[in-house]
N, C-alpha and C positions, 0 to 999 in steps of 0.2 A: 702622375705619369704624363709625359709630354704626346702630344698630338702628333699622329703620324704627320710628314712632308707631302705632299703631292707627289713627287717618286716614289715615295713609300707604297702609297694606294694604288696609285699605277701599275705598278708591280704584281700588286697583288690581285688585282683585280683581273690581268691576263692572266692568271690562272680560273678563275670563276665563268671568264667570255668563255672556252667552249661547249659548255654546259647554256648556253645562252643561245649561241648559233647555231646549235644542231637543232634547235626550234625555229631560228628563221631570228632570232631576235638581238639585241647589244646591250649592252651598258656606256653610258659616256658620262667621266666624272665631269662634276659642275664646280667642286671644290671641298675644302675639308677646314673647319673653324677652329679656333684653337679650345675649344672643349671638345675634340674628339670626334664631331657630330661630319661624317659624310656625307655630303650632297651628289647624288645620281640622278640621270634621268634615263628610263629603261626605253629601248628604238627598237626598231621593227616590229616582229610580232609580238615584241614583249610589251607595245604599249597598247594598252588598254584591252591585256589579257585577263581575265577570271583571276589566272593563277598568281598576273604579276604582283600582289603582295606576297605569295610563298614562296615564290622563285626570290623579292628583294632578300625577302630573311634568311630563308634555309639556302640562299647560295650564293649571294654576295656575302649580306653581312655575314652570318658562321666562315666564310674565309677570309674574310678581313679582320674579323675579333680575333680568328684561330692565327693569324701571324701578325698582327697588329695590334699588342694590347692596349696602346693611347687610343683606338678607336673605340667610341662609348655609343654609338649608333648607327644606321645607316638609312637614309631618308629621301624618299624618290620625291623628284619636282616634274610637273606637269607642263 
């Protein structure tokens, strides 16, 4: 299965920002490798929340696996 595009993620990723901002927080992709692996880095209140590893998984990546299936990760950078 091919790697999603950078529009592809884009895409989909403004579906996952509201859920993001109504805490005060963002996502800003960093990029996406051709095995699938997405690179984020989570801003505002998302960075260096408790929660910000549950929020990467259960609301970026499950939306970006759920319409994306060349996406095979999703991996916050510091």
């Amino acid at each position: 299965m091919a790697a999603p595009t950078r529009e592809e993620v884009e895409t989909s990723l403004a579906l996952a920002r509201p859920e993001l901002q109504k805490h005060g927080g963002d996502v800003e992709l960093l990029g996406v490798n051709d095995k699938g692996v997405v690179l984020v880095r989570l801003t505002g209140a998302c960075q260096g929340c408790k929660a910000a590893g549950a929020t990467l998984h259960n609301v970026i990546e499950k939306t970006l696996k759920a319409r994306l299936p060349g996406v095979t990760s999703v991996q916050a950078v510091m």
